[in-house]
C-alpha positions in Angstrom: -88.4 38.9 55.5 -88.0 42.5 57.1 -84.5 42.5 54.7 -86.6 42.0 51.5 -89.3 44.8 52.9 -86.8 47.0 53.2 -84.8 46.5 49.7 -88.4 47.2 49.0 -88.8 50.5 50.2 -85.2 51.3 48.9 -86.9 50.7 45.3 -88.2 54.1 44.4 -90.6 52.8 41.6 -92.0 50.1 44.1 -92.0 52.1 47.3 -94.3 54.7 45.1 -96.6 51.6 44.3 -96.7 50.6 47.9 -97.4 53.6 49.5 -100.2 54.6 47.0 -101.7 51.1 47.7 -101.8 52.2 51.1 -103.1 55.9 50.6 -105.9 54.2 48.6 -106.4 51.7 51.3 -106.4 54.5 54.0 -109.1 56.3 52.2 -111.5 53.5 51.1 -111.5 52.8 55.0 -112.1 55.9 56.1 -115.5 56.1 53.6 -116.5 53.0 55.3 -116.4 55.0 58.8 -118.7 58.0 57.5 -122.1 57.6 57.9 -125.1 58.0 55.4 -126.5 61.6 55.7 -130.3 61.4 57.5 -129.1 58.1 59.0 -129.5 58.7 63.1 -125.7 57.1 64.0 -126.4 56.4 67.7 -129.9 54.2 67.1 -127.9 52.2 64.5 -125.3 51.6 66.8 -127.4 50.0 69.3 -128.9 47.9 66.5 -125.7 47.2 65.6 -125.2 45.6 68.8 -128.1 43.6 69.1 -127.9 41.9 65.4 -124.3 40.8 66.0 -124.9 38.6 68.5 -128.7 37.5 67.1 -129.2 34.4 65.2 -130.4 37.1 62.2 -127.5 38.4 61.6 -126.3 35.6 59.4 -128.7 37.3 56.7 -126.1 40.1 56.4 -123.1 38.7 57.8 -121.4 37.4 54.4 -122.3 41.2 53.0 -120.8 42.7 56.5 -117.9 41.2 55.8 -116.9 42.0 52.6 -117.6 45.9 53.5 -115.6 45.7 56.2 -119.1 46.9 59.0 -120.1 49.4 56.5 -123.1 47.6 56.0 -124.3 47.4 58.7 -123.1 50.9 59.9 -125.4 52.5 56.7 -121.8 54.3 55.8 -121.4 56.2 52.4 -119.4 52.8 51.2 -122.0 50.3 52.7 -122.2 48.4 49.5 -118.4 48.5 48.9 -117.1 46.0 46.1 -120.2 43.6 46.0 -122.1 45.2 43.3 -118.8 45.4 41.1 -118.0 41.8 41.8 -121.8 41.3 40.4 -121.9 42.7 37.6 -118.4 41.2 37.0 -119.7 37.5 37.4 -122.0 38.7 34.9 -120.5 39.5 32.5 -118.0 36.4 32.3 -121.3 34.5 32.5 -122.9 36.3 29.8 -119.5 36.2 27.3 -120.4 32.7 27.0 -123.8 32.6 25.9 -124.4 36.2 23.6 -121.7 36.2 20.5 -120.9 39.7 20.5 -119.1 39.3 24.0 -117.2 36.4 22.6 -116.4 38.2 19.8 -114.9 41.1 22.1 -113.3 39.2 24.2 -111.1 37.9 22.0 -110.3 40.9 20.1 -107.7 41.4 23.1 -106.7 45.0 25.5 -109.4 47.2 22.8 -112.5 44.0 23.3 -111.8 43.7 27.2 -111.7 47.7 27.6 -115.3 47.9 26.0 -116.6 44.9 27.9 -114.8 46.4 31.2 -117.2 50.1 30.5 -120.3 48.0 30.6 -118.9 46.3 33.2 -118.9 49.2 34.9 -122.5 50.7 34.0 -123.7 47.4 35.1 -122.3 47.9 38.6 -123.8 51.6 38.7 -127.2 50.0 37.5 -126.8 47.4 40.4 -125.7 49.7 43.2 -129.1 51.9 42.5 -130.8 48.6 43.0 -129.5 47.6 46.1 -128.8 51.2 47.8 -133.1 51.6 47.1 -133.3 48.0 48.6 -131.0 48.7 51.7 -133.2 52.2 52.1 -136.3 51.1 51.9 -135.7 48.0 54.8 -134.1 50.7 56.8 -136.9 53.1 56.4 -139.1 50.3 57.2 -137.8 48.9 60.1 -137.2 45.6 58.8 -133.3 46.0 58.4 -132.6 44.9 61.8 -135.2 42.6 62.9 -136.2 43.3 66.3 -134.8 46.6 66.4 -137.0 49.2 68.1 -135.0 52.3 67.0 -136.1 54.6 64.5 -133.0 54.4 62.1 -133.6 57.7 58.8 -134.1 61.0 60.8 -136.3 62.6 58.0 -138.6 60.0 55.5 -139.5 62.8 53.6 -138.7 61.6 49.8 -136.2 64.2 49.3 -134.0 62.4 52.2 -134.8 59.0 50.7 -133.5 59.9 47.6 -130.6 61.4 48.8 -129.4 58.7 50.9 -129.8 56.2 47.6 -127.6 58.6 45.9 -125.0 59.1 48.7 -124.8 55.1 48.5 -124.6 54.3 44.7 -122.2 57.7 44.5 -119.8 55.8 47.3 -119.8 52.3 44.9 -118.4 54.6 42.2 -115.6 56.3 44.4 -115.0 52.5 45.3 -114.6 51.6 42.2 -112.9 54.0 41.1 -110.1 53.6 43.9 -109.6 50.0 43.0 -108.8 50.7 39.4 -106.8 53.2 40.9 -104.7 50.3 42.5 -104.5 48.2 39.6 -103.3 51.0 37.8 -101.0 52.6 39.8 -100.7 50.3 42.5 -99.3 46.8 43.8 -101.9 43.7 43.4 -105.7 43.6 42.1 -107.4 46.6 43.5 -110.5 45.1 43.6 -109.3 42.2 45.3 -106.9 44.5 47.7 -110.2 46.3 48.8 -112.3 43.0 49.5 -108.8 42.0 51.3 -108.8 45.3 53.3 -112.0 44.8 54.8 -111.9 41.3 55.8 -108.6 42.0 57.7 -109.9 45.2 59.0 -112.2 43.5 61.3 -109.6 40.6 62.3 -107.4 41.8 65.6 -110.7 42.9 67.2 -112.4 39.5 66.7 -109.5 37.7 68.4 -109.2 40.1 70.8 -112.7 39.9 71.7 -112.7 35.7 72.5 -109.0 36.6 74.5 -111.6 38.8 76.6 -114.4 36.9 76.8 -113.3 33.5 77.0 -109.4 33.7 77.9 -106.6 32.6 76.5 -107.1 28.6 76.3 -109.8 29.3 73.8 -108.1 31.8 72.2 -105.0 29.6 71.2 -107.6 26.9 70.4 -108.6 29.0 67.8 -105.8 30.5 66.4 -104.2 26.6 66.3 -107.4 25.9 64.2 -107.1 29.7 61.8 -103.3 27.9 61.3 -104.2 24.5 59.9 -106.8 25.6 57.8 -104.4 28.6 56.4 -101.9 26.0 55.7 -104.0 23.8 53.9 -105.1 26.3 51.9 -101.7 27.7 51.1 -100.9 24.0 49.7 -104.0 23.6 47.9 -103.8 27.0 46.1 -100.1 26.7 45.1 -100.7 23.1 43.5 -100.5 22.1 40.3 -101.1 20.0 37.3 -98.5 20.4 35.0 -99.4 19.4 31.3 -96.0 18.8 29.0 -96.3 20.4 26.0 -93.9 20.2 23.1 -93.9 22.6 20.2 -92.5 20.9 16.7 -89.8 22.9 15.1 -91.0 24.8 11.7 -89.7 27.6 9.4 -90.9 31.1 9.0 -89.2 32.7 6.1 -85.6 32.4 6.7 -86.3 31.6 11.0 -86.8 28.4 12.4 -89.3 28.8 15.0 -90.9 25.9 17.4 -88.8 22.9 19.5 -89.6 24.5 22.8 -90.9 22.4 25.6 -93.8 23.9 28.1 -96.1 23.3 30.4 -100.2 24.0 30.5 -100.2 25.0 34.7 -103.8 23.6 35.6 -104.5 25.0 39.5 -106.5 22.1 41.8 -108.5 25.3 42.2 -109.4 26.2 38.9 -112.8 27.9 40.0 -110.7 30.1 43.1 -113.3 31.7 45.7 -115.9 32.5 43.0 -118.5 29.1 43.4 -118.6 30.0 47.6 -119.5 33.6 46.9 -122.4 32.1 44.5 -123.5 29.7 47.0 -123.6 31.9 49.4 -125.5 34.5 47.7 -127.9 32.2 46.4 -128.6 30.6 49.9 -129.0 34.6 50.6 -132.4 34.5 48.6 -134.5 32.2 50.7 -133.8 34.3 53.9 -134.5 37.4 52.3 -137.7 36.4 51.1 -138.6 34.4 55.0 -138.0 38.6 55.9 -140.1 39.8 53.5 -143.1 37.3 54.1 -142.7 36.5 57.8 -146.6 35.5 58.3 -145.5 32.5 55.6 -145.7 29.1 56.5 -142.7 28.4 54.7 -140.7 31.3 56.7 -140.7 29.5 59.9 -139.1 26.3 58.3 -136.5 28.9 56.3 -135.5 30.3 59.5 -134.7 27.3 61.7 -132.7 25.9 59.1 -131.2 28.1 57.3 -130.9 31.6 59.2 -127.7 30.7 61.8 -125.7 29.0 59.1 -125.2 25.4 61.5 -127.9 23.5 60.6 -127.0 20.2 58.9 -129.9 21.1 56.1 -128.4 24.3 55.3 -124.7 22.5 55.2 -125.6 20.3 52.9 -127.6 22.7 50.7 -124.1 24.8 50.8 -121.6 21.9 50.4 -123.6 21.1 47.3 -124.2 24.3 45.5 -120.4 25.2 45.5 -119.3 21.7 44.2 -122.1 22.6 41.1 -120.9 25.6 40.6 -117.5 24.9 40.8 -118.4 22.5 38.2 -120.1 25.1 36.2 -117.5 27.9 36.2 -114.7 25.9 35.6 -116.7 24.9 32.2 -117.1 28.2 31.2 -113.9 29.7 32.0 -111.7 26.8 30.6 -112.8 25.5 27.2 -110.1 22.4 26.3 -111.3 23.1 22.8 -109.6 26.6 22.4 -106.6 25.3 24.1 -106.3 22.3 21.8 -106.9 24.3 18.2 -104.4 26.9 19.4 -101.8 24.5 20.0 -102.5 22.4 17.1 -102.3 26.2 15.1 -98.9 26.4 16.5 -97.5 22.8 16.2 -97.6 22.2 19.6 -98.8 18.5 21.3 -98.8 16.7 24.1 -96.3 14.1 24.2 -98.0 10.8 23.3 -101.4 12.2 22.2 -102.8 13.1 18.5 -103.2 16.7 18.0 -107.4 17.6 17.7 -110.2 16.4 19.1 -107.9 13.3 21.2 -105.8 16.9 22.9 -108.8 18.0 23.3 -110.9 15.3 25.0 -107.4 14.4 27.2 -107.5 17.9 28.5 -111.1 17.5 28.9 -110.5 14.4 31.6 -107.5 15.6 33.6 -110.1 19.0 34.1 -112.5 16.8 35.2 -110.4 14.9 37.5 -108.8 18.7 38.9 -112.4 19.9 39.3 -113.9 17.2 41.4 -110.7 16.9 43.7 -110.9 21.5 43.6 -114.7 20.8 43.9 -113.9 19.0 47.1 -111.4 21.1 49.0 -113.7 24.5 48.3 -116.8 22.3 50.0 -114.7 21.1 52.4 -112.7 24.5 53.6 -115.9 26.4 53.4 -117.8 24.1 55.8 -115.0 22.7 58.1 -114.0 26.3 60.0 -117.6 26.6 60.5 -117.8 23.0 62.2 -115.1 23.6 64.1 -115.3 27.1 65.4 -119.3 25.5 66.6 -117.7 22.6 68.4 -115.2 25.2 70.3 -117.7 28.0 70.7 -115.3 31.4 70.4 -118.5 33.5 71.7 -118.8 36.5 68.9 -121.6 35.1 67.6 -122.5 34.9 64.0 -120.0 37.5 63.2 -117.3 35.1 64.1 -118.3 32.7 62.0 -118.5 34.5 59.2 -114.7 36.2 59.5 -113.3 32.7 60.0 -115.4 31.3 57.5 -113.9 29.4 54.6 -115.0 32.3 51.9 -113.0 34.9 54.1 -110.0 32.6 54.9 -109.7 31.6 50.8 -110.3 35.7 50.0 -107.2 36.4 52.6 -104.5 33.7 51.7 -105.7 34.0 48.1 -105.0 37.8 47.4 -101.9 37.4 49.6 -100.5 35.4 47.6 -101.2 37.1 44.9 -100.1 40.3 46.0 -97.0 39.0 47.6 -96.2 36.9 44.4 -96.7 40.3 42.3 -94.1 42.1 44.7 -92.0 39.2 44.1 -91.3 39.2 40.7 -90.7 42.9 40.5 -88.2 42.2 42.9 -86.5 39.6 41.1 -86.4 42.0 38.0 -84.5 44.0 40.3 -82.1 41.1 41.1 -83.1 41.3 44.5 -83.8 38.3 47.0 -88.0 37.8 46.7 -90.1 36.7 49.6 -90.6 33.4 48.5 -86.7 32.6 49.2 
């Protein structure tokens, strides 16, 4: 492994990649450490303190997490990725319902570069939205719940506005820096920088339970981390093969076609995407129990749903992401493209009309995929959860949420990718790849 890393580095072309990656990587984390300006650092860290070991904190955990404590510190990148990843969703959401986004995505690189622009004026709309949002609770006193300290050093509008422009200014340097690293770089830069942050906040979680709860529980833990990586390394690199053979036909003078393939259908079509929405939507009803505290309905909100644990809220979660795993596979996979554009190329799967009978075949082994995916997302999601309760690392919510199944899928996932990436410019190299 430390052979292939170094062949590597001997690669000029890569070892330019790689280090960029990391430049990139060492800047985005610094912007995460710089606080807000008119943000009083020393009251938010003692709130900072208090929530992570308060049963509120699961409100912001999930969003801690993906910005890697920037959240929660009120830094320049507090919002990070998340409103990008928004307005992404969106937008693959709304190319299946309004024509025109159809229509450009299939026009190819020129359709996606226009629908990645308002992609990106989404994500600046958004990031105004939630900087005001995050502002306005801080300037309140309702972003830390119990929190005495007075948090914005000036509330004079001025300030305000300022601070709201600091924040959505940092999402566009964040986004910026993870096209940057697609660009230029190794792996998805978007992905790299949700990657970065969830790892950033790793080694000091572990060595926190080694402190406070020695090393039995420690290794407990780690044993635990281990399985569940495992599994998830086996689930993600699974497949459904579909044969596909492509009849032999003449262009002009050529004869084209006799080829055999494969249609590669992952267990886990839907990837990390139905957790993020069922997290977020479970998000709502404790942001509203904040807003309206003096509700009846708040109380009930906050015993079941505010620590995460509660078999209610379990449920609720296991459910939502087997729907939506449901729901995104349908609109990211349509059998009924895949069919017409093998049948416009001669191709069929052995043993099975070309049309509407490819068509409804593909249609049932994706159903079959999707409920067994469906499964395994519930399952991974809800199981580190259940077990890190039973063993009781200390940390608080904040452990959960790192060790969650969202964090642990976002981790192995963009490893993989990132690793398989290196890979095969390695083996375009003729050079041994990691996967040896």
């Amino acid at each position: 492994m430390l052979r292939v890393f170094v062949q590597a580095f001997r690669t000029p072309d890569l070892r330019q990649k790689l280090l960029f990656t990391l430049g990139i990587i060492v800047l985005f984390r610094l912007g995460s450490a710089i606080p807000t300006p008119n943000i009083d650092v020393e009251a938010v860290g003692i709130c900072v303190d208090q929530a992570r070991e308060s049963e509120g904190f699961g409100l912001y955990g999930m969003l801690d997490l993906f910005t890697g404590g920037a959240l929660l510190n009120l830094a320049i990148f507090a919002l990070g990725i998340i409103p990008y990843i928004t307005a992404a969703i969106i937008f693959q959401l709304l190319t299946v319902v309004i024509p025109k986004l159809e229509a450009l995505k299939k026009e190819g690189q020129s359709g996606q570069a226009q629908i990645t622009q308002y992609t990106r004026y989404l994500t600046i709309g958004l990031a105004i939205l939630q900087s005001t949002t995050i502002i306005t609770l801080v300037e309140s006193g309702r972003f830390f719940p119990g929190c005495a300290e007075d948090l914005v050093a000036n509330n004079s509008v001025q300030w305000i506005a300022l601070m709201i422009l600091t924040m959505t200014a940092g999402t566009a340097v964040v986004m910026w820096l993870g096209e940057l690293i697609t660009d230029r770089g190794v792996g998805n830069g978007m992905s790299m920088l949700i990657f970065t942050q969830i790892v950033a906040s790793v080694p000091g979680m572990f060595w926190n339970i080694q402190v406070t709860r020695g090393w039995g529980i420690f290794a407990l833990v780690l044993a635990v981390a281990l399985v569940v990586v495992s599994l998830i390394v086996f689930v993600e690199m699974s497949q459904r093969r579909i044969p596909v053979q492509y009849a032999k036909r003449m262009v002009g003078r050529k004869m084209y076609g006799g080829s055999s393939t494969y249609i590669p259908l992952k267990i886990n079509q839907a990837g990390v995407i139905p957790v993020i929405f069922a997290s977020s939507l479970l998000y709502v009803p404790m942001l509203a129990a904040q807003f309206n505290a003096d509700a009846s309905w708040a109380g009930w909100v906050e015993r079941h749903f505010q620590r995460g644990d509660h078999p209610i809220y379990l449920a609720f979660y296991f459910l939502l992401i087997v729907g939506f795993a449901f729901f995104y596979v349908s609109i990211t996979f349509n059998p009924k493209d895949i069919s017409d554009n093998m049948k416009r190329y001669g191709g069929f799967v052995p043993g099975i009309r070309a049309g509407r009978p490819t068509e409804e075949y593909l249609a049932y082994i994706l159903n079959r995929i999707t409920s067994a995916g469906a499964i395994y997302l519930g399952l991974v999601a809800l199981l580190p959860l259940m077990a890190f309760n039973i063993i009781n690392p200390g940390s608080g919510m904040a452990f959960s949420n790192t060790f969650g199944g969202t964090s642990i899928l976002i981790m192995v996932g963009v490893g993989l990718q990132t690793v398989q990436q290196i890979e095969g410019q390695l083996q375009q190299r003729n050079y041994e790849g990691f996967l040896k």
